[in-house]
N, C-alpha and C positions, 0 to 999 in steps of 0.2 A: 265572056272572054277574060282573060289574066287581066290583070290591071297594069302589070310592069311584070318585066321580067328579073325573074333573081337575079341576084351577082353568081357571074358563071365561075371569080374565082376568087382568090383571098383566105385567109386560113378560116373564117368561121363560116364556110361554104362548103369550103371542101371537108374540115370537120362533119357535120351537118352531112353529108353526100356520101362519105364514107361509113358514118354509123347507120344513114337510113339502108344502103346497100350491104355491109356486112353483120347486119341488125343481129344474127344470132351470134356468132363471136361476140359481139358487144356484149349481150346479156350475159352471155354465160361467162366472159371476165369479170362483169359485176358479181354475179351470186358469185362467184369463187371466192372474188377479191374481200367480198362484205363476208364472207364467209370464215374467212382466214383471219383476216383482221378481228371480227369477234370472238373468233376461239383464241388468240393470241391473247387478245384484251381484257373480256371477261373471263380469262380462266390464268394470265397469269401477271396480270397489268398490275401497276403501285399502288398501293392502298393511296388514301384518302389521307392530306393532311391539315387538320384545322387549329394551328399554332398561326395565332394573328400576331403573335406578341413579336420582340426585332427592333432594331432599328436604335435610334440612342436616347429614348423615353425614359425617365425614372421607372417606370415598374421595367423596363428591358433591362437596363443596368442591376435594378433588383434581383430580376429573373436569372443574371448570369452569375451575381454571388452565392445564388444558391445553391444552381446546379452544381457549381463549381464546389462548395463548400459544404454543401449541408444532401449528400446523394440520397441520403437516408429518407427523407424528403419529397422524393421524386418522382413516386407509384400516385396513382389513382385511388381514391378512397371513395366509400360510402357513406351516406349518414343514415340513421335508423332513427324517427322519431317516433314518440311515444307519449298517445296522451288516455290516459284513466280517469273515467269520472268518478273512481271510487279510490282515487289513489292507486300507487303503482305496488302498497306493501297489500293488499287483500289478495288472499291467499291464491284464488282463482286467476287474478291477474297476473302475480308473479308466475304462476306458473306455465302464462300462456308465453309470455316475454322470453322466461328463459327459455320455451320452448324455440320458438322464433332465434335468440341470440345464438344458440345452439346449431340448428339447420344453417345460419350464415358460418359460421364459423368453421361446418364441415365443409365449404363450398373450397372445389382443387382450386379458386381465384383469389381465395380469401387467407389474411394472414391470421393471428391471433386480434382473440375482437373482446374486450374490455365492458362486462354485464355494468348496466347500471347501479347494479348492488352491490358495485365492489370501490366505488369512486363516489362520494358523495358532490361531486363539484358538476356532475353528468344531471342532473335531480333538480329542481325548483324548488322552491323553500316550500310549498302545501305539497309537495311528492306526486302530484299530479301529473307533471309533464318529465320526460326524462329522455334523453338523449345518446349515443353512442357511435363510434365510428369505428367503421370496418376499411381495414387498409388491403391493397388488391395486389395480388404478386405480380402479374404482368400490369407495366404500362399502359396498356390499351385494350386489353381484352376484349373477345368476340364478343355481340350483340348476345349470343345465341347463348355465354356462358353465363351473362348476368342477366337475362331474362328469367330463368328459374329464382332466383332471388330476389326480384321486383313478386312476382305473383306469388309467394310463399310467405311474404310481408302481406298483401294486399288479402289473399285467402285468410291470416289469424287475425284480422279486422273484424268488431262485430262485439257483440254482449259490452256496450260499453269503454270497448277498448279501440283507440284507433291508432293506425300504425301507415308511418309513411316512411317508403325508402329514398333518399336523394342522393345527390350527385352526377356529375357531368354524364359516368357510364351510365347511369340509371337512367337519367334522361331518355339519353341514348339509345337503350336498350328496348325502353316503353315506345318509343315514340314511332307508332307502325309506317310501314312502307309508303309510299305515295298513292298506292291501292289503284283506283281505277279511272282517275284524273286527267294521266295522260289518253284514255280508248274513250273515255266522253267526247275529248276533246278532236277526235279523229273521227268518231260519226257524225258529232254536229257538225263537222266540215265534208263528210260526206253529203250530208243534207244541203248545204249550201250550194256544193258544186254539182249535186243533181239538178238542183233549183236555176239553178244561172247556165247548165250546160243544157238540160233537158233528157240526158244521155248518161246512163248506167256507163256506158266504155269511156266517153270522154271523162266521168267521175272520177275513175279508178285510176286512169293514167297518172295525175298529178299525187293521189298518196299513195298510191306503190313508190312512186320514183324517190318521194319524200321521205317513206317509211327506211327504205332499202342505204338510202344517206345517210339517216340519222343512223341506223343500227352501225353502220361502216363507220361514221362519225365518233359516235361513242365509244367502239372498239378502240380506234384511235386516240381520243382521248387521254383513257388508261395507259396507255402505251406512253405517251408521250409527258405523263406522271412520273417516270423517272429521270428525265428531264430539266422538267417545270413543275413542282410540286404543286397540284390543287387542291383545294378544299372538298368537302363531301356532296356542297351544294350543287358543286360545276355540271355534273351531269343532269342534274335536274333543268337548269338552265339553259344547258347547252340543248337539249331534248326540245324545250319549250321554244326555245327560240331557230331551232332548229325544223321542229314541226311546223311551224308558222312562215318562214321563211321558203322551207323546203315546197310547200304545196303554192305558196304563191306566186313562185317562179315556174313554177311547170304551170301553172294556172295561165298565166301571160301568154308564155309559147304557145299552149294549147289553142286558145282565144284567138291568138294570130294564124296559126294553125287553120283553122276551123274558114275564118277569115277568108282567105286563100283561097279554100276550096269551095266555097260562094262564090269567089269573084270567077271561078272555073279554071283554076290552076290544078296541076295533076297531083298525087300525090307526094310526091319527091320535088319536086317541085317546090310547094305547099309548105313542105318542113325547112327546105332554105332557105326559103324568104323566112320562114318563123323566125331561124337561127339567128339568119343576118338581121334581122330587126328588133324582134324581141328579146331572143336571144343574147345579143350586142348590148339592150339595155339592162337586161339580168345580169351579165358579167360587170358591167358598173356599177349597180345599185349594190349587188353581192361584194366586191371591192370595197364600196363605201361605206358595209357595214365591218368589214375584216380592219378598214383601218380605223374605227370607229374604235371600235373594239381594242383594237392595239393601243387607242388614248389612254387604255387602264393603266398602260407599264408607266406612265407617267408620274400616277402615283406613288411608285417608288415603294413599293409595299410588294413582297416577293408573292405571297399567296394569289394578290387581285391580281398578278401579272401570270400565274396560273390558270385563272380565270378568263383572263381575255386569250390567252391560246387555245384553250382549251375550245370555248364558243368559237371562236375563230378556226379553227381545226372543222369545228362541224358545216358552220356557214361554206366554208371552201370545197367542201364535198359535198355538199346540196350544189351551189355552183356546179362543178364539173357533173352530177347527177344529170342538171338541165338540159347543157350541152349537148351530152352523149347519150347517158343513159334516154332519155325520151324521146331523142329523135327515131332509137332503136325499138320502142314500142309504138310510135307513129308510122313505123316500115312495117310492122306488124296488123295496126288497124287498119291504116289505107283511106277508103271513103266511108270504111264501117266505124267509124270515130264517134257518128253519130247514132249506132244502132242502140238498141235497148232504150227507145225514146220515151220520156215523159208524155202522157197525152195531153193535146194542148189545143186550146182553141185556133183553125185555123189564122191563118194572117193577114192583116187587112190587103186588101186586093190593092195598086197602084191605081194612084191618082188619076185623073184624065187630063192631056194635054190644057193649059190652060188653066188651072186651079193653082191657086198661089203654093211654092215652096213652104209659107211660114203656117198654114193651117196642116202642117200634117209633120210639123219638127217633134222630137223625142222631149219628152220629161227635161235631161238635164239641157238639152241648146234654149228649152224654153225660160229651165232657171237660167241657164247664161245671160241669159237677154235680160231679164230683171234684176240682177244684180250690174250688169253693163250699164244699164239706163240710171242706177243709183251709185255710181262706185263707191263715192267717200261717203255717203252715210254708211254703205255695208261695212267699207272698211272699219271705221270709227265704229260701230257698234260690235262687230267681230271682234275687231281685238281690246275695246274697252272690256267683255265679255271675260275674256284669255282672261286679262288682267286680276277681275275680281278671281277669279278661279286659282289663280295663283296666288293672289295674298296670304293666305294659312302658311304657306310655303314658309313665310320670312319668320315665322316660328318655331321650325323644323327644328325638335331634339332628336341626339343620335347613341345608339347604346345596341348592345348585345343583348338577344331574350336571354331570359334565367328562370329557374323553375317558378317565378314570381307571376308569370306571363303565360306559363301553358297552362293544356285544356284544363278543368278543374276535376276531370275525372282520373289526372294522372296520378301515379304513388308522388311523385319529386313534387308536386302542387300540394297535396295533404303534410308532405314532410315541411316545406318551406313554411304554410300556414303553422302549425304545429310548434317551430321551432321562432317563429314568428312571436306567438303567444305568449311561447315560457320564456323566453332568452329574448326578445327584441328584434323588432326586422332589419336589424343591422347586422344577426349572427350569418346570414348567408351573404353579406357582403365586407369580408374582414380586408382590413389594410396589413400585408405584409410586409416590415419594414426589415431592411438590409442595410449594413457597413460592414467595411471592412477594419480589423483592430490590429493593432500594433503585439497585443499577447492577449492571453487567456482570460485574463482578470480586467481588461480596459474598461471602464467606468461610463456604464451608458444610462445610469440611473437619472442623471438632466435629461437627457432626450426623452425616456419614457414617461416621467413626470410630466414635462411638456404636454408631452401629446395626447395625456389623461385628463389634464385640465384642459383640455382644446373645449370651447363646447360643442356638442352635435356627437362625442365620443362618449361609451358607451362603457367601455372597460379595455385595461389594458393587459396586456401578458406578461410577467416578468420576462426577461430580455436572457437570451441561450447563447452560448459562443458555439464556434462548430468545433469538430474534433481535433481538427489541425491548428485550432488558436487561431487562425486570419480572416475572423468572421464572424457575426453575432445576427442574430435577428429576434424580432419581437412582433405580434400580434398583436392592435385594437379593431375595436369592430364599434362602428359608428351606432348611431339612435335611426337611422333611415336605412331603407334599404337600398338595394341593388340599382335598381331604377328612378330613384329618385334624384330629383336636381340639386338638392340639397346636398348629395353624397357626394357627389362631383366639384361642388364648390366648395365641402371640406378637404376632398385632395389637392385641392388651389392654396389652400387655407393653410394647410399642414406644410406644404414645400417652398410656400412663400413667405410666408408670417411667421409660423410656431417655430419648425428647424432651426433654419439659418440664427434664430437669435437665443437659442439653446446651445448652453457648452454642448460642445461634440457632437454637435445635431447637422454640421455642414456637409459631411459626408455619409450621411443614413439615407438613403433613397426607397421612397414609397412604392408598393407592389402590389403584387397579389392580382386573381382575376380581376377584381373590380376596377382598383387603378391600371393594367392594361388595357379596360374595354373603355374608358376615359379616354386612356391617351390615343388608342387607336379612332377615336371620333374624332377627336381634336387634330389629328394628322391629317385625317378624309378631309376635313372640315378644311384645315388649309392648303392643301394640292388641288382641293375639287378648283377653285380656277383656271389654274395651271392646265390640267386634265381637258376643261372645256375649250378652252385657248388653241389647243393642240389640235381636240378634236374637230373644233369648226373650220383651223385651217388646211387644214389636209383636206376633210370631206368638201368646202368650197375650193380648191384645187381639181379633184375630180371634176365637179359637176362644171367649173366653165371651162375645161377640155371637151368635158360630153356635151354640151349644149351650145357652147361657142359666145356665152353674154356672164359679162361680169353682172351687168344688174341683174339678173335671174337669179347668180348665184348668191347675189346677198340678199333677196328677196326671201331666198329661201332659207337661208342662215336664221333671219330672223324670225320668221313665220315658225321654225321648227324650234327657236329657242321661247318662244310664244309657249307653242302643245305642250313642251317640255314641263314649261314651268306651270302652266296647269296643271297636268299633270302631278306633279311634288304640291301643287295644294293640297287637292283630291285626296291624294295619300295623305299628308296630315290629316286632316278635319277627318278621313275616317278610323285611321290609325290612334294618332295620338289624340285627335277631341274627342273620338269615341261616336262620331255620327253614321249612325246605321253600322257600327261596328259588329255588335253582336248579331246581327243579322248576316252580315256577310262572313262569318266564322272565326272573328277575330276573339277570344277567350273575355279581355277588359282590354280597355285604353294603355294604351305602351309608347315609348320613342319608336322611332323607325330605327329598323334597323338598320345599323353602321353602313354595310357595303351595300345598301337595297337602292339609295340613289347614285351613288357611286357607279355601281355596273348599269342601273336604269336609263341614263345622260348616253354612255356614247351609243347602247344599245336604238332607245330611242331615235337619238338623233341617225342615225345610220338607217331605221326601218322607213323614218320619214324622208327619209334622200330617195330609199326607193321609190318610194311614192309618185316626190317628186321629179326624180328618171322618167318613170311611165308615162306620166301625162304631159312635162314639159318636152319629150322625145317626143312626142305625137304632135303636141302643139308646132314643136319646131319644122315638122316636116310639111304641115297645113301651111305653115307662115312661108315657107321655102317656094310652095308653089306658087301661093295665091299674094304675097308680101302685103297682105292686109292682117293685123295683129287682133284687132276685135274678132276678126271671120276664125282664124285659124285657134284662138282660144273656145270660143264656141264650137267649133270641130272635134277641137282637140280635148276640151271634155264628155262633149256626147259620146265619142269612142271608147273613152277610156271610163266613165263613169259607172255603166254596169258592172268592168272586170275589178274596178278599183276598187266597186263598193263589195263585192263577191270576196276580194281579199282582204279587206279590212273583217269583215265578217269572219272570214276563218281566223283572221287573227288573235279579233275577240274571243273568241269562243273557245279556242286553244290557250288563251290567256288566262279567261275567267275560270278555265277548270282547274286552274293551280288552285282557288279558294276550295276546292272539295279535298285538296290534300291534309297533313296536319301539319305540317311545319307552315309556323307562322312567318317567319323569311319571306319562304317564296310565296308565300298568299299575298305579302304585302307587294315584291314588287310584281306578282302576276297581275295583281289590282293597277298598279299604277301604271303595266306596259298597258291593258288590254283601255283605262281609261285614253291614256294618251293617241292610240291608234283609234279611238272614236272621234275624240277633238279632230285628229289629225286628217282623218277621211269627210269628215263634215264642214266642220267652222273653217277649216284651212283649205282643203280642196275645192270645196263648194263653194266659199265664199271670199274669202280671201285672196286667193290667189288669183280667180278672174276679175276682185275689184281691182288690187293691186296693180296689173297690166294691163287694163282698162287705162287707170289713171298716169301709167307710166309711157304708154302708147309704143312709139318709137325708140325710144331709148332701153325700150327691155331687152333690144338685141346690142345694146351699146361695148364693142369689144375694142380696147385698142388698137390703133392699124388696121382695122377692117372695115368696111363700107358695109351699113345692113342694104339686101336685096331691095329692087325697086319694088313698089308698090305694084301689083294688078293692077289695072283697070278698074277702076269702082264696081261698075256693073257686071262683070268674070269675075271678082273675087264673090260678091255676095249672092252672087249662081251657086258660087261652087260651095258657097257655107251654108247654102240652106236659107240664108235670109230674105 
């Protein structure tokens, strides 16, 4: 017999009632709508923009004398290194060079390109190593146009000669597609939900509906790039978090779904209560990751505010997918939900009157009861645990990759080393410096003096005025490179100390990539509280509307800023200490990169609200009936602990296949989501949370102006919990 009957009406009922009834209209407005929206998107959506710089930073103030002053300046360039171990004047050699400087130079992207046999200052003093740069007529040019030019360097490598192309398009241009990271990440979640449904059909429900959101999602996206300008990464994230999200909210409904028609509810029936229950909970947890997400606009950085609508765009059409779209493939399966069955060993036959409830309780009401009977030692070792796991954290450096960091097979990695060797590893990370002048001739020979004797500098540029007279600039390039800490404390060094007490050095402000990807850490570095601040408020705002107990909601506040910062340890010590780095595909030891915890924080914290949705929605409903808090947290995990752990598991796995991509970015924060969502389903769900409201008992339903329900009966509560 039903267990209860649906709500017969309300909007997520009648939603719910009308997609299970008009189930074919629903579909086929989805494939249209996913349909339209992707050919709109992918065929005529905003490109990608990855200009972090802005804002009123000395390299931004740099960045706008230039454009302003120096246009000539503007275009993207190449660099061509070159190193011969028999020198670069043997005969055979020069003539592979000029072969190579020649093919660059015919390129329709390429402007005039300057042989090293015409510049002796391009040369190393033993002629061994020798350099040159190719400047690009477009801005931005296609991947597709500088890829012949990456492998046309890479092919005249060999007999002694080796030759590396660099720069941002080179990068760019090398660095292959995401390849087959995201369809790993969709079978191994196939497996999972074969595993935990038993059912081929119930499988398929949750990543159709998934699949069909993200494509709709990402369509979206694009579109919404002229707009909100986003970076190139967005859709990759949007994707990943997107896939993981998308499957685990149809994962839940399905589960209650399935539920249902066990307890002998009809099919239509079945998918209402899913709606109204699980459902209900999916549209807060989804909510709670969109305003999570929306905490990025806080940072005050136009791109990351890109980024969180962009994710945000997708999460909200997974959302509405859940709703609709699968109530209309649930009107579709009916009772065949469960056909195309795993074979499985029958099920243990019921107990015989008179055999005690606690010798036949599940896996997790058994851990309940063991961590119930301990609370504060679980707690206190749970999160003493967190703790150490987080420590690495408080040494978190933050910085942009540079070809210093990728694979070692790439051309920009040979050119960096290369250029490294003859010129210093300070030549791929120049300081740009800018003023503005009163005329043509303004005497900036103190400042560049200055800045040559700094120590940690390397050499300086004589000093250019631009063509209109109201402007000069000058290049030094430090003894460290790109990545180094030391680089960063001479940008400290030079705007604090050296300038200012250099005639006419008060108005020359420091540039260039390198001082932009400083100052843009140093900005993360000071809003990320702010950011957190923001986020915690709002997502604790939700959740004690949803659950109706202020102490739940800061239990969970803090339990999730626990996983979090675990998490950001994890990432250091593999990131930046280098443990088990190379193993997990990371090239060497690096900072983290800049926006990798930044977007990681509200993401994170938003996927763990889900979590905590699920099971404390279930607890609270246990608690509702039976007003025994021990029974209904023991209920309320054994329900929820299969599906929670089935979605944790897609999450992971959807996570971890970012590290088979090449972009080390997203390897880094796919590492730290899919670490976090393991802490998060184990140490926290498992443990933590049933010590916690164990020890807190009563007061975990503590809401202003409300009375928690009266207690059951002793003896009816612990019937109905199994105990």
């Amino acid at each position: 017999m039903p267990t209860e009957t649906p709500p017969a009406d309300g909007v997520l009922a009648g939603l719910a009632r009308f997609c299970y009834r008009r189930r074919r209209l629903v579909l086929l407005a989805w494939i249209a709508g996913v349909i339209a929206v992707a050919f709109a998107g992918f065929g005529y959506g905003a490109a990608a923009d990855n200009d972090f710089s802005g804002g009123d930073s000395g390299s931004a103030k740099a960045q706008k004398l230039i454009e302003k002053h120096f246009p000539e300046q503007q275009g993207d360039t190449l660099t061509l290194a070159i190193k011969a171990e028999r020198g670069i004047d043997d005969p055979a050699v020069r003539q592979k060079i000029e072969k190579v400087v020649t093919e660059l130079a015919a390129s329709p992207v390429t402007g005039p390109v300057t042989s090293p046999y015409q510049d002796e200052n391009l040369v190393t003093k033993d002629r061994r190593i020798a350099r040159t740069t190719i400047p690009l007529t477009e801005k931005a040019p296609e991947k597709s146009e500088v890829k012949p030019l990456v492998d046309a360097v890479k092919e005249a490598s060999g007999n002694g000669v080796t030759l590396g192309l660099g720069g941002k398009m080179a990068e760019k241009a090398e660095t292959p597609k995401q390849g087959p990271a995201e369809s790993v990440g969709v079978l191994t979640a196939a497996v999972i939900l074969f595993i935990a449904f038993g059912s081929l059909v119930a499988m398929g429900l949750p990543i159709v509906t998934a699949l069909l959101a993200i494509f709709g999602g990402i369509g979206l996206i694009k579109l919404v790039g002229y707009v909100v300008p986003a970076p190139d990464f967005t859709v990759l994230v949007a994707a990943l978090i997107g896939l993981g999200v998308g499957i685990d909210y149809a994962l839940f409904i399905v589960t209650r779904y399935k539920e249902s028609l066990q307890d002998g509810d009809e099919p239509e029936s079945a998918t209402v209560k899913a709606i109204t229950t699980a459902g209900h909970a999916v549209l807060f947890a989804g909510t709670t990751v969109v305003i999570a997400l929306l905490g990025l606009v806080a940072m005050g950085q136009r791109l990351m505010t890109g980024v969180a609508i962009g994710a945000s765009v997708t999460v909200l059409v997974t959302m509405l997918a859940a709703v609709t779209l699968l109530p209309a493939f649930l009107g579709f399966t009916g009772h065949k939900i469960s056909s195309l069955r795993l074979p499985r060993r029958a099920s243990r036959r019921r107990e015989p009157a008179g055999v005690p409830a606690r010798e036949h309780r599940t896996p997790a009401e058994r851990w309940a009861g063991v961590v119930q009977r301990r609370p504060l030692v679980a707690a206190v070792l749970a999160g003493a645990g967190l703790l150490v796991l987080a420590a690495p954290a408080l040494s978190m450096r933050l910085s942009l990759p540079d070809a210093s960091v990728q694979p070692h097979d790439r051309s920009s990695y040979t050119s960096y080393t290369i250029l490294s060797e003859g010129f210093g590893p300070g030549y791929g990370a120049p300081l740009v410096f800018a003023t503005r002048v009163g005329s043509g001739d303004a005497d900036l020979r103190p400042a560049v003096e200055a800045v040559g004797r700094t120590g940690g500098i390397a050499y300086v540029t004589p000093p250019r005025a631009s063509k209109d007279g109201q402007a000069a600039t000058f290049m030094a390039f430090p003894k460290t490179g790109y990545q180094d800490e030391a680089t960063a404390d001479l940008v400290h060094r030079l705007r604090d100390d050296v300038l200012p007490k250099a005639p006419g050095g008060d108005g020359v402000y420091v540039g260039g990539p390198n001082a932009a990807a400083i100052d843009f850490a140093e900005e993360v570095g000071s809003r990320l509280p702010l950011m957190i601040a923001v986020v915690i408020a709002m997502s604790l705002l939700l959740l004690v509307v949803l659950v109706r107990s202020v102490t739940i909601a800061l239990q969970a506040a803090v339990m999730n800023l626990l996983s979090i910062g675990a998490a950001y340890g994890v990432l250091v010590a593999v990131v930046q200490w280098g443990w088990l780095g190379s193993a997990l595909g990371f090239p060497t030891d690096m900072p983290v990169t800049t926006w990798v915890p930044m977007m990681m924080f509200p993401l994170l914290f938003g996927l763990s609200m889900d979590y905590e949705v699920f099971l404390i929605s279930r607890v609270r409903e246990e608690y509702e009936r039976t007003g025994d808090t021990r029974a209904a947290v023991t209920r309320g995990l054994a329900r929820t602990a299969k599906v929670i752990t089935a979605a944790a598991a897609i999450m992971i796995a959807v996570f971890t296949t970012s590290l088979l991509g090449p972009d080390v970015a997203v390897k880094q924060i796919g590492l730290g989501m899919a670490v976090a969502v393991l802490i998060d389903a184990t140490i926290v769900r498992m443990i933590l949370v049933p010590a916690v409201m164990e020890l807190c008992g009563k007061a975990n339903w503590w809401m202003p102006g409300r009375r928690a329900p009266k207690a059951a009966p002793a003896s009816r509560a612990r019937e109905e919990a199994g105990v």
